[in-house]
N, C-alpha and C positions, 0 to 999 in steps of 0.2 A: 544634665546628660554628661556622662563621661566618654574622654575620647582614648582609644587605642589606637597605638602605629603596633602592628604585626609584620616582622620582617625574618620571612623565609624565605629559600630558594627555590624552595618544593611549591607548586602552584595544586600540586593536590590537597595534601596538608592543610595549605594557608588557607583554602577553599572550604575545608573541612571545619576548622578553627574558628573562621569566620560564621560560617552560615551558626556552629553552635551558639556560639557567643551570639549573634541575633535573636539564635530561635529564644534564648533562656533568659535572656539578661535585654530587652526590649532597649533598656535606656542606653544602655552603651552603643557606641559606635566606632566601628574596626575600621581601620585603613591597611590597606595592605601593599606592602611591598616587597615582590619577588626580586629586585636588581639593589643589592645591599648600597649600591653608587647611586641609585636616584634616592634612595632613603637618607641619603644625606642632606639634600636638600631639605625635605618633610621634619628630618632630628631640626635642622636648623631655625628653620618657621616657627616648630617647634606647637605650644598649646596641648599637648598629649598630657594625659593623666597616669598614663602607662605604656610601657615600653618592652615588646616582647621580640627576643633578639635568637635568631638560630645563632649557636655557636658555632660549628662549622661551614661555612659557603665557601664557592670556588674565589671570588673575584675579592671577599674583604672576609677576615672573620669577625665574631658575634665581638672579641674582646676590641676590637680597635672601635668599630661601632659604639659600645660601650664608653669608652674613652670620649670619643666624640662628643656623646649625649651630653657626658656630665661637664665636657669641659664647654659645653654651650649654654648650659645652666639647667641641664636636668638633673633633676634631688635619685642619686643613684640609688635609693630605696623602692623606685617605683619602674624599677628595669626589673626586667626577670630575663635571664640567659637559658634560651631550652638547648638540650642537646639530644 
C-alpha cells in the first residue's frame, strides 16, 4: 500500500483530492494536512511514498516545505509542488 502526505490549505480541494484518490486508487492512502506547521512534524516521521505540496499557503510556502522534506531524507523525485 502506498502512502500519501497531501498538504494544502484549501480544506475543500484537499477534501476533493482525497476522496478521488480513494475512490480510484483503493491501495493508496492520503493523509492530509491543511496547517503546512503540523505537516512538519508528519515530513519528519516521515514513511510517505509521495509528497503533494500547495505552493502558495499563508503561514509556510510549498518551496520551504520542499526544502524540509528533502533535507530529512525525502528522495525530492517523489514530491510534486501544485500551484
Amino acid at each position: 500500500m502506498g502512502k500519501i502526505l497531501l498538504i494544502d490549505d484549501d480544506p475543500v480541494f484537499t477534501r476533493f483530492l482525497g476522496e478521488y484518490i480513494g475512490e480510484n486508487y483503493p491501495l493508496l492512502q492520503v493523509e492530509i494536512r491543511n496547517n503546512p506547521m503540523t505537516a512538519l512534524h508528519s515530513i519528519k516521521v516521515g514513511g510517505y511514498d509521495l509528497i503533494l505540496i500547495d505552493l502558495e499557503m499563508p503561514t509556510m510556502d510549498g518551496l520551504k516545505l520542499l526544502r524540509f522534506a528533502v533535507d530529512t531524507g525525502m528522495d525530492k523525485n517523489r514530491i510534486v509542488i501544485l500551484s
